[in-house]
N, C-alpha and C positions, 0 to 999 in steps of 0.2 A: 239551120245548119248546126253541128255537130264539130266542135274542133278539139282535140284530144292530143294534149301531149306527155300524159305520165303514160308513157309505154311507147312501143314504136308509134310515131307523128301516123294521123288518122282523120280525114274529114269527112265527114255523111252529109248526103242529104236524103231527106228522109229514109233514113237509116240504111241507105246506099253509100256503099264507098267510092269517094271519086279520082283518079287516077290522078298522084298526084308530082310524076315524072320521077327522076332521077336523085342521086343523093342530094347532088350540090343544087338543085331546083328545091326539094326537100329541105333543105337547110334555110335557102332564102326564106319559107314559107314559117319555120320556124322560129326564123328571129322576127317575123311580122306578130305572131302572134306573142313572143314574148313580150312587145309593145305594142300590146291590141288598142287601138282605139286613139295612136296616138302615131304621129304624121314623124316617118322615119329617113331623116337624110339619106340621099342612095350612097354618097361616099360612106356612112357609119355603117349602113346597110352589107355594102361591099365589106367595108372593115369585120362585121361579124363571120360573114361565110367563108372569108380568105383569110388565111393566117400573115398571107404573102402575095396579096391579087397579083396577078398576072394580066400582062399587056393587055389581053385581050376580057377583062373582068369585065369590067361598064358595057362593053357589046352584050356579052355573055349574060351578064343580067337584066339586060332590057328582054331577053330573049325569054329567059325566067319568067320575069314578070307578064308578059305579055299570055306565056303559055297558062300561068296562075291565075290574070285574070278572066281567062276564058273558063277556066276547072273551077271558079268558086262564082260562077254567075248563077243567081238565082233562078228557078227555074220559071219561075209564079211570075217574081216580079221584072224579072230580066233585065236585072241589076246584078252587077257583080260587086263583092266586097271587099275587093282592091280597089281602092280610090288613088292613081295616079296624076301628080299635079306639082307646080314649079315647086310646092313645101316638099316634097319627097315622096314613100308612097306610107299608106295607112288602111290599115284592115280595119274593116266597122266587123264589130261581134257583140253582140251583147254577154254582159260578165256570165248569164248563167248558158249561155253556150259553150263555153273553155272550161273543160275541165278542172286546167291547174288554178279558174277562179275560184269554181265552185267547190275545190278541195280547200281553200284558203279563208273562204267564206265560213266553211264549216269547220275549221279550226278554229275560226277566232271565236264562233259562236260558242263553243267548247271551251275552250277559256276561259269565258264571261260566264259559262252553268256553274261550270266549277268555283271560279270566285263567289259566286252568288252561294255555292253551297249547295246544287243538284249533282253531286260526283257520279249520278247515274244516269240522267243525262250529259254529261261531258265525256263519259266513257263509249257510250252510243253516239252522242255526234263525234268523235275520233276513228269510231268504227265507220262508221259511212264515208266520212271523209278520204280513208285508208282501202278501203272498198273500189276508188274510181283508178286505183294503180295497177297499170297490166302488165308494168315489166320498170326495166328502166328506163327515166326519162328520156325523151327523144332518141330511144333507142333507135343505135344504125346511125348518128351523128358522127361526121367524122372525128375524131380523137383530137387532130392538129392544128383543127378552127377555135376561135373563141367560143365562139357558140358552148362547144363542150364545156368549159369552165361553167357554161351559166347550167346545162343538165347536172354537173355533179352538185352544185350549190341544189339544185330542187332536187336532188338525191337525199340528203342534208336535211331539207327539210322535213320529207316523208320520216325521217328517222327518229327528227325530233319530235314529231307527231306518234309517231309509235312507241316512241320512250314514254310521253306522257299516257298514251290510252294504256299502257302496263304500270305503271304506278298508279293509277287509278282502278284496275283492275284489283291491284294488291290493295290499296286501300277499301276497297268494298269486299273484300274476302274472298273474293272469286281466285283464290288460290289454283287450283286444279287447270284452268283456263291460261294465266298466267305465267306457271310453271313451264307447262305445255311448250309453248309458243315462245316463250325465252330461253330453253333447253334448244328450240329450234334453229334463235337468232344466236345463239352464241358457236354452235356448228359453222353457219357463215361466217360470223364476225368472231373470232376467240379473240380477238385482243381487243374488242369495244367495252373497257370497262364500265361503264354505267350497264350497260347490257349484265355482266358476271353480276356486280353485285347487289340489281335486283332479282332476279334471281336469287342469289343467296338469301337476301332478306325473305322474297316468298317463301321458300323453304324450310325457314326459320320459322315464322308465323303458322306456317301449315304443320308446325310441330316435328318438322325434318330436319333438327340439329347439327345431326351427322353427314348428311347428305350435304346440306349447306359449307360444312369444313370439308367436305372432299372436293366438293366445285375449287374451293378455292387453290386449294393443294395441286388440280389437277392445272389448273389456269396460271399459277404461279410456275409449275415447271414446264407447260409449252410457250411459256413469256422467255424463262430463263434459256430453256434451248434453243429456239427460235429466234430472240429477238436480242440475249443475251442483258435481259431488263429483268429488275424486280418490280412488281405489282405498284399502282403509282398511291399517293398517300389515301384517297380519297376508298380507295379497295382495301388499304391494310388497315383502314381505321372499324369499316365494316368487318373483316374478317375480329378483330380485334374484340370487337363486341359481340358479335356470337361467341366468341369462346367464354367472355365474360359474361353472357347471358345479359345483354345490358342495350338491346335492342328497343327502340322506341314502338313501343306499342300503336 
């Protein structure tokens, strides 16, 4: 099986999709695998997909569960991967069937190239890693539930995975690649300053001076109109040294 949660929630068996009910059915299955392999109280259970459970919750998600473990029984082995029992219930998965393991896996291994001193391997395992996201996480999660707090935190992460494969890009000279793709993410995000001022610094390094002071100029007055802020230290210190030419190589 196939469980896939950076994008809208997704399970396959062999590489068949299985139907897998409604939002709020959807939701239970989604906080099972946030604790894949690992025995989930139904009241905590409950607590993630209701913000506010209603009377009628514990019915409602025996009904859940019930309908979950028929949609995730193996077809071979004719076992299903919900284990329901007095501990609670527990999805068996192995790490490299989840996605958000196998994204995690391959972050940390990227990590560890780059401390080691492979920056080009670190950059490619950050690409593949970044590669398994189809949208946002558990997209289609209701807004109101817990749950949603834990998709914006794997939001967050994906971020901080892509801030690091672009500093590493910059760091290996792959400027053009770099630029590209951070010219894109600051479109989305104009007020994610690590986002601006790398950027700037590629620009800089790619011997685009001028381009680099207009990014900031132009980020500094959709901050001021916008948001009615000036650029936070960590961006005017960057802008500061382009103008000084006093960028670390």
């Amino acid at each position: 099986m196939e469980f896939r949660v950076l994008g809208p929630l997704e399970v396959r068996i062999d590489d068949t999709p299985v139907h897998l009910g409604g939002r709020r059915q959807q939701s239970v299955l989604a906080a099972l695998l946030l604790n894949a392999d690992a025995p989930l109280p139904r009241q905590r259970l409950s607590g993630m997909v209701w913000s506010d459970p209603p009377p009628s919750a514990q019915a409602n998600l025996r009904t859940y569960l019930h309908r979950l473990h028929s949609a995730l029984t193996d077809p071979v082995k004719r076992e299903s991967r919900l284990v329901l029992d007095r501990c609670g219930v527990t999805l068996r998965a192995d790490p490299s069937e989840i996605d958000l393991q196998v994204f995690e896996d391959l972050c940390t291994w990227a990590a560890g190239a780059h401390q080691s001193g492979d920056t080009s391997a670190a950059a490619e395992l950050y690409s593949r890693a970044l590669r398994l996201w189809r949208g946002a996480p558990l997209e289609g999660i209701d807004t109101d539930t817990p749950l949603y707090a834990a998709a914006v935190k794997l939001a967050e992460r994906r971020f901080a995975a892509q801030l690091r494969r672009w500093r590493l890009l910059v760091e290996l000279g792959a400027y053009g690649e770099a630029i590209g793709e951070l010219r894109a993410a600051t479109v989305e995000n104009p007020f994610r300053e690590q986002i601006t001022e790398l950027l700037m610094t590629a620009l800089y390094k790619d011997h685009r001076r001028w381009e680099a002071l207009q990014v900031y100029s132009r980020t500094r007055e959709q901050m001021v109109d916008s948001l009615g802020l000036e650029p936070g230290p960590e961006l005017r210190r960057a802008h500061r040294r382009i103008l000084e030419d006093d960028v670390p190589v």
